[in-house]
N, C-alpha and C positions, 0 to 999 in steps of 0.2 A: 464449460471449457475448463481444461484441467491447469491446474497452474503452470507447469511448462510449458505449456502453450501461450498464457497467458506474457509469461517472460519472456516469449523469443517478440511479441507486439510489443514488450516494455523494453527491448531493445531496439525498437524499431523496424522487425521484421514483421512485416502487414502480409497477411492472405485473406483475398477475398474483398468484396464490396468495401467503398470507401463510406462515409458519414452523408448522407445527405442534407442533414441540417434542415429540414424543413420546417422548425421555429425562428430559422432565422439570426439563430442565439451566436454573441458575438462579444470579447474580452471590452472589457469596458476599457477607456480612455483616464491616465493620470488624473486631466482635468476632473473627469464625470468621479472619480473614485475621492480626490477634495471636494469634491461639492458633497457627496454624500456623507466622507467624514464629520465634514461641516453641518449636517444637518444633525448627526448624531450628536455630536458636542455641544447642540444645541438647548437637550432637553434629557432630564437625567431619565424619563418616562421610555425613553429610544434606548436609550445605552441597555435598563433595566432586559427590555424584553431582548434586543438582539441577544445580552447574556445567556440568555436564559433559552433558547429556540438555535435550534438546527436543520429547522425548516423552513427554504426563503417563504414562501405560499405562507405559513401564519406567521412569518414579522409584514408579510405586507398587507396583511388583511387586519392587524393591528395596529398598524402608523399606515393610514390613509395619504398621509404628507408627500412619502414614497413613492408609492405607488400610482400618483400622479404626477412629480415631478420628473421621473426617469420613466425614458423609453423602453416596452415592456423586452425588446432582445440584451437587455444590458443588464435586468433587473436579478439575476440569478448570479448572476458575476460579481456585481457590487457586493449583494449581500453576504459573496462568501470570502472577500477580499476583506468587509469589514469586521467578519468573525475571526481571520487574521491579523487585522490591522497591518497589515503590509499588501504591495500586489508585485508580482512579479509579468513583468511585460511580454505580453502577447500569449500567457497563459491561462488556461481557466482556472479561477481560484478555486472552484468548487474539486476541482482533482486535487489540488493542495491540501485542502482544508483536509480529505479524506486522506492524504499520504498521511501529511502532521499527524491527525490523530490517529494514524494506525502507527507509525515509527514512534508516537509518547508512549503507547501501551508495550509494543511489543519491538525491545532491542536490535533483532536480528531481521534483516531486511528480506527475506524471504518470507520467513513467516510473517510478519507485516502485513506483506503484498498480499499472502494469504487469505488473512484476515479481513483485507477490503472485501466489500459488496458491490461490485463493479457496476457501474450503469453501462450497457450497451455501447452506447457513441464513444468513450470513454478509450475502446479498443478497438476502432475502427479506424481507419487511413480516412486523415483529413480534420480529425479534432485535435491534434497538437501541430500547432503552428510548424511548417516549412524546415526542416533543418535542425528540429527539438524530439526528443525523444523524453518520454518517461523517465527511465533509469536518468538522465544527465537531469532531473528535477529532483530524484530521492538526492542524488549525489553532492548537487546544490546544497542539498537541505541538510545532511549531513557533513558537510565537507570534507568527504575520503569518499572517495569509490569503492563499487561494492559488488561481488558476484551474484549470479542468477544463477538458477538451477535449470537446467535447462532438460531437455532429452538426449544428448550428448554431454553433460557435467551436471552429472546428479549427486555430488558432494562439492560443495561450494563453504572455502575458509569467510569467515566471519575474521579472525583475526589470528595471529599465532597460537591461541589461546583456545577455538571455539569455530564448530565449524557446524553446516545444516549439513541433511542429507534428505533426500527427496523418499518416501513415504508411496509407493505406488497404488498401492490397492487403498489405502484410503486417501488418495490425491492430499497427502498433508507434508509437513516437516518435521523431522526432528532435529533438536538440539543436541549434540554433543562436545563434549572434554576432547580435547585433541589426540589425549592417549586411546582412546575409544575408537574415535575418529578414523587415527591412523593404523585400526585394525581391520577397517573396510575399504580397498581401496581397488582393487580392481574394478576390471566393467562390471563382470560377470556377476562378483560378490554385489555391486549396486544397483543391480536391477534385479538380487533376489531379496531386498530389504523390503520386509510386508509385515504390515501390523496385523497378529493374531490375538484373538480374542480370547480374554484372562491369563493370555500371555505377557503381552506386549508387543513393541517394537523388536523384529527379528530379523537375523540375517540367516537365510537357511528357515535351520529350527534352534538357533542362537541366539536367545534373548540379549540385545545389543546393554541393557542395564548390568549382566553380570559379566560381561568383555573386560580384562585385564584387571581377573582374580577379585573383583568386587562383589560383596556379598547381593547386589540387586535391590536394593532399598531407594527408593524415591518416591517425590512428592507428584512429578509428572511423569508418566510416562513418555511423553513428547518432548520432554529435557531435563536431558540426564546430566549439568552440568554440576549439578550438588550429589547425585546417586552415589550412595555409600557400596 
C-alpha cells in the first residue's frame, strides 16, 4: 500500500474489510496497566530487560511472572504501554509506541508515517477505537496539527518554514526549504515530481536541489533543507 493511501486510513477514510481480531487482543484497563507497572517496579531484573526488548514475545518468555499474571489478550498492550510509561485510553499502545518512535527519529510527520512498518490490523476499520482516528493520535503526540499527503494534496506545509512533497514513482517524501517548495505548486508540476536515478529528486527533468539558483550540493537527496 502506497503511502497516500495509507494517509487517507490515517484520516479515517477506511475501504475494504474491517479487522476481525481473531486473537481477541484488547486495550488493557488503568487498573491492569498499575498492576503491571507495579510489578516492574518491583525488580530492577524487569525494568533491565523491558529496557532493553522491543519484543513483547521475548520480555514474556524472560519474566515468567507476566506471563502468568495477565490475560494472554492484554499481554501485548501492557507491554507496549510500559515501553511508554504512559497509556492513552482506549488506544493500542503498541501503534503509539511505533508513531513515538518514528516522529523521535524523523521531524516531519509524513516521512514518519513513512518510515513505520505497518502491521496489517493496524489499517483496517475496527482497531482504533469508535470515533479516533490515527492522525488526531500523531496530533495528540505533537501538540499542533499536521498535514497528510494525500492523492489530492501532494505538497503538505510542515510549517512556514519546510514543506514534504510526495515522491510518486518511488512511493517516498521529500523534504523541502519553502523557497524550493513554492516553486512546485501546481497540480500538474506535483504529480510530475519522480526521483531519477544519479539524478535526484525532479520536477520534469529539473533537479528540485538546483530550484532557485542553488548550486545542488546536499547531504540527502530526500531533504534539501540544508542543500547549498
Amino acid at each position: 500500500m502506497k503511502l497516500i493511501e495509507k494517509n487517507e486510513i490515517i484520516m479515517g477514510r477506511y475501504k475494504g474489510s474491517g479487522w476481525k481480531n481473531k486473537d481477541g487482543m484488547r486495550v488493557c484497563t488503568k487498573e491492569e496497566f498499575m498492576q503491571f507497572m507495579g510489578y516492574i517496579n518491583m525488580n530492577s531484573k524487569y525494568r533491565s530487560i523491558l529496557r532493553n526488548t522491543e519484543d513483547a514475545d521475548e520480555f514474556y518468555s524472560a519474566c515468567p511472572l507476566f506471563k502468568k499474571d495477565f490475560p494472554d489478550e492484554v499481554k501485548r498492550d501492557l507491554f507496549y504501554a510500559a515501553k511508554l510509561n504512559f497509556k492513552y485510553e482506549g488506544i493500542y499502545s503498541e501503534l503509539v509506541f511505533l508513531l513515538k518512535k518514528a516522529l523521535r527519529t524523523y521531524n516531519t510527520p509524513n516521512v514518519a508515517i513513512s518510515s513505520i512498518k505497518w502491521q496489517k490490523r493496524m489499517l483496517m476499520e475496527g482497531y482504533m477505537s469508535e470515533g479516533h482516528t490515527i492522525k488526531e493520535v500523531i496530533e495528540n503526540m505533537l501538540g499542533h496539527s499536521i498535514n497528510l499527503l494525500t492523492d489530492y494534496n501532494r505538497k503538505a506545509a510542515v510549517n512556514e518554514d519546510t514543506y514534504e512533497i510526495y515522491v510518486e514513482n518511488s512511493d517516498r517524501v521529500i523534504v523541502l526549504p519553502a523557497d524550493i517548495a513554492n516553486m512546485v505548486d501546481s497540480a500538474e508540476d506535483l504529480r510530475n515530481v519522480q526521483y531519477v536515478k544519479d539524478v535526484g529528486v525532479c520536477v520534469y527533468d529539473v533537479p528540485l536541489r538546483t530550484m532557485n539558483s542553488r548550486l545542488g550540493v546536499c547531504f540527502d537527496e530526500y531533504d534539501l533543507r540544508e542543500c547549498v
